[in-house]
C-alpha positions in Angstrom: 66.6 57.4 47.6 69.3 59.0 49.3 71.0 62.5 48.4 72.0 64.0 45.6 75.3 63.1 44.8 75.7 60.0 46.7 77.9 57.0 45.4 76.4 54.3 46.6 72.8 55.6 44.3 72.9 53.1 42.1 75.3 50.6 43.1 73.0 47.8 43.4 71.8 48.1 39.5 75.2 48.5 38.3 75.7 45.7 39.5 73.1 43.6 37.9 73.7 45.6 34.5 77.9 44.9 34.7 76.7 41.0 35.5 74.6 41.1 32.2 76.9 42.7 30.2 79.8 40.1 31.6 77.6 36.6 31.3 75.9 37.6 27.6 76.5 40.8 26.1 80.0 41.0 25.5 80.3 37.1 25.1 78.0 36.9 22.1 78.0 39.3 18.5 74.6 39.4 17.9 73.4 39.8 14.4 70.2 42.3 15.0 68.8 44.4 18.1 65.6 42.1 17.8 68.0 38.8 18.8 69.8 41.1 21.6 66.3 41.7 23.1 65.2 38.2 23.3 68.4 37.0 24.4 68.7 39.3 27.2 65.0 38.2 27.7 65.7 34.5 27.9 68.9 35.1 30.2 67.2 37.5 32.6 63.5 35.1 33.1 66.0 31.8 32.7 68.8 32.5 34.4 69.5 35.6 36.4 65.9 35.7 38.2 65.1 32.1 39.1 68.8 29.9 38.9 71.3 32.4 39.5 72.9 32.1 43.5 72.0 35.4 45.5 74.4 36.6 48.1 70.9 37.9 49.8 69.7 34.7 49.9 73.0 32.8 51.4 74.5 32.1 48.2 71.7 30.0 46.9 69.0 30.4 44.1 66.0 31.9 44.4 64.3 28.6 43.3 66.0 27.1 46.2 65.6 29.2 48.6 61.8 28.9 48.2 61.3 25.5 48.9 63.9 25.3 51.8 61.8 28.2 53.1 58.1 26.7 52.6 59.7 23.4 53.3 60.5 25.3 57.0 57.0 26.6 57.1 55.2 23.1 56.3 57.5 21.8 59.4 56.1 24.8 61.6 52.8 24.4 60.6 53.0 20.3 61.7 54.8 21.1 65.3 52.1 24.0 66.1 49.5 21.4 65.2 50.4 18.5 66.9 51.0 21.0 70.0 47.7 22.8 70.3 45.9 19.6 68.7 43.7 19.8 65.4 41.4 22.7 65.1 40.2 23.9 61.4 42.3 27.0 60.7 45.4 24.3 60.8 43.9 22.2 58.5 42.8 24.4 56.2 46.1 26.3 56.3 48.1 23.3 55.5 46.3 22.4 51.7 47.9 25.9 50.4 51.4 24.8 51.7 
């Protein structure tokens, strides 16, 4: 938290809640708060979390970004291996990758 007073507070959430208000709210007249709810719901876990591009994540989706990132750790894991040789720890390491 910063200090009292400070602008740049809550910039980061206003963000994410002008995005949702932009992409679903304002685009769609729902009939009851109980549709809202589940709307927002469905967009947030659907969309905005998983498929959504990330500026953090160099414009790419989270989804994405995970499996170029474990698909980098699986080609670590093989060019330690085949430099120091097989021992256990590397083998069992690489059945959770």
């Amino acid at each position: 938290m910063s200090a009292k007073g400070n602008c740049y507070d809550n910039s980061m959430v206003e963000t994410v809640f002008k995005t949702i208000k932009a992409e679903i709210l304002w685009r769609t007249a729902f009939q009851t708060r109980q549709q809202a709810e589940i709307a927002l719901g469905l967009y947030i876990d659907g969309f905005y979390n998983p498929t959504r591009r990330h500026s953090a994540l160099s414009y790419s989706s989270p989804i994405a970004f995970d499996v170029r990132l474990q698909s980098f750790w699986v080609q670590e894991l093989r060019k330690t291996k085949r430099e120091l040789g097989s021992s256990g720890w590397f083998d069992y390491a690489a059945c959770y990758l």
